[in-house]
C-alpha positions as CSV (number, residue, x, y, z in Angstrom):
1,X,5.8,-21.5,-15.5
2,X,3.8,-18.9,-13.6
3,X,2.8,-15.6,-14.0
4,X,3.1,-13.2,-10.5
5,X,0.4,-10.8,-10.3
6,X,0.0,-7.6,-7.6
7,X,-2.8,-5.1,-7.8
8,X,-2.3,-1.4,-8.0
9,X,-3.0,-1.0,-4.3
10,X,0.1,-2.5,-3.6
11,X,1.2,1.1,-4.6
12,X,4.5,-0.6,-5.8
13,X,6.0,2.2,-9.2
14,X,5.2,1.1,-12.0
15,X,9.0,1.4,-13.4
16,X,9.5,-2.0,-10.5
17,X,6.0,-3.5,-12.1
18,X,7.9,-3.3,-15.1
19,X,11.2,-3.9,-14.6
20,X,10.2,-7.4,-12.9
21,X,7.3,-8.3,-15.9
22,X,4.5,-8.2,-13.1
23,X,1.1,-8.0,-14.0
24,X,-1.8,-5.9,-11.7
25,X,-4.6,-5.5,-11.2
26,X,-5.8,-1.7,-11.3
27,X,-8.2,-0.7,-8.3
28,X,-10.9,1.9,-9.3
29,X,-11.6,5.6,-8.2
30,X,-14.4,7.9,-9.0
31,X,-13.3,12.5,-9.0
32,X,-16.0,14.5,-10.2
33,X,-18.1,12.2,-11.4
34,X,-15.5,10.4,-13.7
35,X,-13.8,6.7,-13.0
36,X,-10.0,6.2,-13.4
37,X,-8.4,2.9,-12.4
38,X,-4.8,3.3,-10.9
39,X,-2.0,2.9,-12.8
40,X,0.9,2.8,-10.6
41,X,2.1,6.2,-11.1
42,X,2.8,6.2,-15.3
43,X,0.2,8.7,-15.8
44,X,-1.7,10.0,-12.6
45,X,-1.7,13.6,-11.7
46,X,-1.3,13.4,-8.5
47,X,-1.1,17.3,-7.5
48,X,-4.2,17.7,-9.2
49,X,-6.1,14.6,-7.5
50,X,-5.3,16.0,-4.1
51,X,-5.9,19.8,-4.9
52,X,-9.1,18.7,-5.7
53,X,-10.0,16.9,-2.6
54,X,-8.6,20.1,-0.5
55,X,-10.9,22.1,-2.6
56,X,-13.9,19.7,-1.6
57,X,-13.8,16.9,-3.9
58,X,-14.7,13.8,-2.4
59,X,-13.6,10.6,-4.5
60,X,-15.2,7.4,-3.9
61,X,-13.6,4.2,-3.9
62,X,-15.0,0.5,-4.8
63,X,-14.4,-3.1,-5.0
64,X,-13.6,-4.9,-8.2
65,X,-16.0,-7.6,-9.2
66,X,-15.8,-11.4,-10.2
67,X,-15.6,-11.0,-13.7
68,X,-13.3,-7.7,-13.1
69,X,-10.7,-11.0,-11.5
70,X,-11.5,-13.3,-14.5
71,X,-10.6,-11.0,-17.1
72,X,-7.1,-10.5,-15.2
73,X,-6.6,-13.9,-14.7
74,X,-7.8,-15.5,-17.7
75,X,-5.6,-14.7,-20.5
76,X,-3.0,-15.8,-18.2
77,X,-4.3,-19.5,-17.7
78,X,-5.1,-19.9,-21.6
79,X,-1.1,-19.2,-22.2
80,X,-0.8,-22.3,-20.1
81,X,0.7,-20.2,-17.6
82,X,-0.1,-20.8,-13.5
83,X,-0.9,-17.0,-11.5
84,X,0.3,-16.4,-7.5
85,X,-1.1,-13.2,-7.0
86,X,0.4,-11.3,-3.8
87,X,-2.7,-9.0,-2.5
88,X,-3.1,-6.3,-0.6
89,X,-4.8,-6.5,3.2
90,X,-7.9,-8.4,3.1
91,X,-9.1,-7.0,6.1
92,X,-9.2,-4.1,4.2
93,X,-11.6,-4.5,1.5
94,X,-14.7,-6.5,0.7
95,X,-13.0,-7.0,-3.2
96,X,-11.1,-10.6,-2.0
97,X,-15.0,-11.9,-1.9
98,X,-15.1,-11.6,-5.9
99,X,-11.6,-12.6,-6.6
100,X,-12.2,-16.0,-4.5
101,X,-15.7,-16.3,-6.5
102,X,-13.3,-15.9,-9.7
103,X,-11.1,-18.1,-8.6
104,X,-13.0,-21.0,-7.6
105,X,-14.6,-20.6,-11.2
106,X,-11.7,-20.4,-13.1
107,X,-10.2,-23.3,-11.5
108,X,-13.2,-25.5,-12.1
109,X,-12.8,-24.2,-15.8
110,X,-9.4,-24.7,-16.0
111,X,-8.4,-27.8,-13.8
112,X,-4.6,-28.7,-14.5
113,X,-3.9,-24.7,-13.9
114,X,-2.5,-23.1,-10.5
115,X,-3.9,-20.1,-9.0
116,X,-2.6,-19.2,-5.7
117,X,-2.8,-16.1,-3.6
118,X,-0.7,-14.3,-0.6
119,X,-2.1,-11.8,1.6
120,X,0.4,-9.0,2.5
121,X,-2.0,-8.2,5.5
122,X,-0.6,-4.6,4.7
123,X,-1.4,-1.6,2.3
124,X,0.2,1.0,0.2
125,X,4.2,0.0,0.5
126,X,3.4,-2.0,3.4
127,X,2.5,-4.4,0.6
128,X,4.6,-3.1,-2.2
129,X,7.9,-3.5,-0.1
130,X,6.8,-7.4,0.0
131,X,6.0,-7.1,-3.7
132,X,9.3,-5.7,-4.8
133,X,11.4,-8.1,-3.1
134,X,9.4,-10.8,-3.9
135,X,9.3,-9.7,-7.7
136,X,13.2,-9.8,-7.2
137,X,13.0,-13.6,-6.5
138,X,10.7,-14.1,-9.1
139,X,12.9,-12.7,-11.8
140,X,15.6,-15.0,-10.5
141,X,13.6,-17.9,-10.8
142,X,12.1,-18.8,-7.4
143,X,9.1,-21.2,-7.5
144,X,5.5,-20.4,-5.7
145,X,7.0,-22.7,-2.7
146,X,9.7,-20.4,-2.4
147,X,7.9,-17.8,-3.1
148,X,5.5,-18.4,-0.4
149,X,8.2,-18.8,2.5
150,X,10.1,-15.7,1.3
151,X,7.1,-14.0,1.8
152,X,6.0,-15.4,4.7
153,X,9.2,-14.2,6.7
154,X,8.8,-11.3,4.6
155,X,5.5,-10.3,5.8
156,X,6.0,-10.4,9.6
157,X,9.0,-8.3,9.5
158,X,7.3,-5.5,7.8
159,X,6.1,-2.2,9.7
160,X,3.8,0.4,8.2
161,X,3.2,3.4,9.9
162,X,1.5,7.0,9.1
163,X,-0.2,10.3,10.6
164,X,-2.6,12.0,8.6
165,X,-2.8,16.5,8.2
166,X,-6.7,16.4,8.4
167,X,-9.2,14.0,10.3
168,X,-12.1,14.6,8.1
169,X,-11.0,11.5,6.0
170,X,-10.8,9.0,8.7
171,X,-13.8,10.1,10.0
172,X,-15.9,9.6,6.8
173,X,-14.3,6.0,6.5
174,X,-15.8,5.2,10.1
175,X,-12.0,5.3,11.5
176,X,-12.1,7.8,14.2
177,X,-15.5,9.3,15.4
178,X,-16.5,12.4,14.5
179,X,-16.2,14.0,18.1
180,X,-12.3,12.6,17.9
181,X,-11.9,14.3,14.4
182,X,-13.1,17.9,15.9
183,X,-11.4,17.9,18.8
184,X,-8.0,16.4,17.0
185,X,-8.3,18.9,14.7
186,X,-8.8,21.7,16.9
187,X,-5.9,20.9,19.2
188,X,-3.3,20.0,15.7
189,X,-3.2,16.5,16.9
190,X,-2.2,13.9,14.6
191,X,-3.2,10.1,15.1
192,X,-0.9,7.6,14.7
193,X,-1.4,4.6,12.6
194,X,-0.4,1.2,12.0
195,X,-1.2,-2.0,10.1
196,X,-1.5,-4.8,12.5
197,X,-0.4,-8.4,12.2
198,X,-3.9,-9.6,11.2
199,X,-3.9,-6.5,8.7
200,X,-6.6,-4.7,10.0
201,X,-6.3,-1.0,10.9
202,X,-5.2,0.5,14.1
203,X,-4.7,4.1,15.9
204,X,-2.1,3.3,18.2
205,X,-1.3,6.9,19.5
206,X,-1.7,10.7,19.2
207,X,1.1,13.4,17.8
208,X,1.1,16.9,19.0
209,X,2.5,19.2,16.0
210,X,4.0,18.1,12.8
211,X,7.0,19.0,14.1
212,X,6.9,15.6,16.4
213,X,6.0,13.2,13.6
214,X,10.0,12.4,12.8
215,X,10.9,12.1,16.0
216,X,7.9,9.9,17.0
217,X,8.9,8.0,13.9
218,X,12.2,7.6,14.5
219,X,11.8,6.2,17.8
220,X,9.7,3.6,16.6
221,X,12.4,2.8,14.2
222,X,14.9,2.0,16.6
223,X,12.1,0.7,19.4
224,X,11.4,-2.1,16.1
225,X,14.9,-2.3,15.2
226,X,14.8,-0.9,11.3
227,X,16.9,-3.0,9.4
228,X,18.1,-0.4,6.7
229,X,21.0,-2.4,6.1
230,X,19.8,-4.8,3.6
231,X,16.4,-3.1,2.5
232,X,15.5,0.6,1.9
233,X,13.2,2.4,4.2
234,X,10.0,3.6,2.4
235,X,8.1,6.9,2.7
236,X,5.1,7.9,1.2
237,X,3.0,11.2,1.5
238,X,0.2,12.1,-0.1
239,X,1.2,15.5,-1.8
240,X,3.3,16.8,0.9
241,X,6.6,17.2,-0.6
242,X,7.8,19.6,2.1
243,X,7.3,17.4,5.0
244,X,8.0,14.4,3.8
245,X,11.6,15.9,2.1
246,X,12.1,16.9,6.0
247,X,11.5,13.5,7.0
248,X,14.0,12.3,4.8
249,X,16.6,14.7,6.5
250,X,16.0,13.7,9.4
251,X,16.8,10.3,8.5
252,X,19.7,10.8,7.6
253,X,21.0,12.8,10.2
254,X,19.8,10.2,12.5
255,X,21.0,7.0,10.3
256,X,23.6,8.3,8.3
257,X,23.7,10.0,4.7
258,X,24.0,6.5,3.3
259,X,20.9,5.1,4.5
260,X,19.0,4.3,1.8
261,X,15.5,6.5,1.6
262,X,12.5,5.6,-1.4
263,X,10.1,8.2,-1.6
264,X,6.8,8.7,-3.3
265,X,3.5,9.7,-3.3
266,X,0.6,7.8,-2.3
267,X,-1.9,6.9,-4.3
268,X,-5.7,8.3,-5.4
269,X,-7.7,5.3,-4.6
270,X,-5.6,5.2,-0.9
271,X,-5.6,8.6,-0.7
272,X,-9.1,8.9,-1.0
273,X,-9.6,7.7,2.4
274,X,-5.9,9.3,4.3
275,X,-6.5,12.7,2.4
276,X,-3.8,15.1,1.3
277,X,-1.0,15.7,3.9
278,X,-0.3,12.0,5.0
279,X,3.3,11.0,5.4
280,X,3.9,7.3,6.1
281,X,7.5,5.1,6.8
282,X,7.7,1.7,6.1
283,X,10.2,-0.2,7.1
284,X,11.6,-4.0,7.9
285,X,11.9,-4.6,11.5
286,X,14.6,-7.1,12.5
């Protein structure tokens, strides 16, 4: 028997955490001086976490340390129960250094136990959309093997994109420079960006005008060949109910009114570093 494991920057709601009897791991965030580890939606204000950052608020972000990873994982192991933990990108975050310190000790302390991890070499639901339908097969059953190739097909079939409202926030996460943020900013233009295959970041175009984003979306949808047949298109925004509600319309007047839409909002310890005003798809290219 095994215990699946995601962490909170997975982004996955925690009514699916739930449902599927996952355990996370919750990612920490500093606002105004105070820490708050994410907790998958139950309890966060989100409205106020982004109001704050348009008034000025910067929130810092950090990685989790070893023991942080032991005290997740070890209560698990002294059950008797083996962990696969699906991850987030590690291209993304110097945290996966402390969780293989943790793991290398915790398998040396507990030898006849199995600890394996996935990398989702994607972020917000371009992890959680792996996470869900994984969770699915775990609730039926499947084993880490399985697991592991369901994922595996799972993970190069999944395409994350998103534009961001304000530049500022790239550029203070060494993402752009800070003559691209000016100028972008000045002219309304919107990058694009994308997770890549290795799960490393990527600005793969420009958007003039908010007005463009669906389209430019959309496009991309049908240039990738969106499979919304079998799996539900995600959308996230980062308190932008307005434009991403448009998005959504769109959509369906593209897709149909069937097509199946998820929405919600990003998260604080992502959107510490996209800033308020992002709007993201997520899909599962065929």
């Amino acid at each position: 028997m095994y215990q699946l494991f995601c962490d909170s920057n997975s982004e996955l709601w925690y009514t699916e955490v739930e449902k599927y009897g996952l355990k996370y791991i919750s990612m920490p965030y500093v606002l105004d001086g105070k820490e708050y580890y994410y907790d998958m939606g139950k309890e966060t204000d989100f409205k106020h976490f982004f109001n704050r950052m348009r008034e000025g608020a910067v929130p810092v972000t950090s990685a989790i340390n070893e023991q942080n990873y032991i005290d997740y994982f070890e209560p698990v192991l002294q059950e008797g129960k083996d962990i696969y933990y699906i991850t987030f990108s590690h291209k993304l975050s110097a945290t996966f250094e402390s969780m293989d310190r943790a793991v290398a000790a915790l398998k040396e302390k507990y030898p006849d136990r199995v600890i394996r991890t996935f990398d989702t070499k994607a972020i917000s639901m371009g992890a959680g959309i792996q996470v869900k339908y994984a969770a699915q097969k775990y609730a039926e059953g499947a084993s880490m093997d399985e697991l592991e190739s369901f994922l595996t097909q799972m993970r190069e079939h999944t395409a994350t994109y998103f534009v961001v409202d304000d530049l500022v926030y790239l550029k203070r996460g060494g993402r752009i420079s800070a003559v691209t943020a000016v100028f972008g900013s000045l002219l309304n233009i919107k990058p694009l960006l994308t997770i890549m295959p290795d799960g490393s970041l990527s600005n793969v175009g420009k958007i003039k005008g908010s007005k463009k984003v669906y389209s430019e979306f959309i496009r991309i949808m049908h240039e990738q060949n969106c499979d919304f047949s079998q799996y539900a298109i995600e959308v996230v925004h980062a308190d932008c109910e307005e434009f991403c509600n448009g998005f959504v319309e769109a959509l369906k007047k593209e897709f149909g009114e069937d097509v199946r839409v998820h929405t919600q909002f990003v998260g604080p310890v992502i959107g510490s570093h996209c800033g308020p005003g992002t709007l993201g798809v997520i899909f599962y290219k065929a």
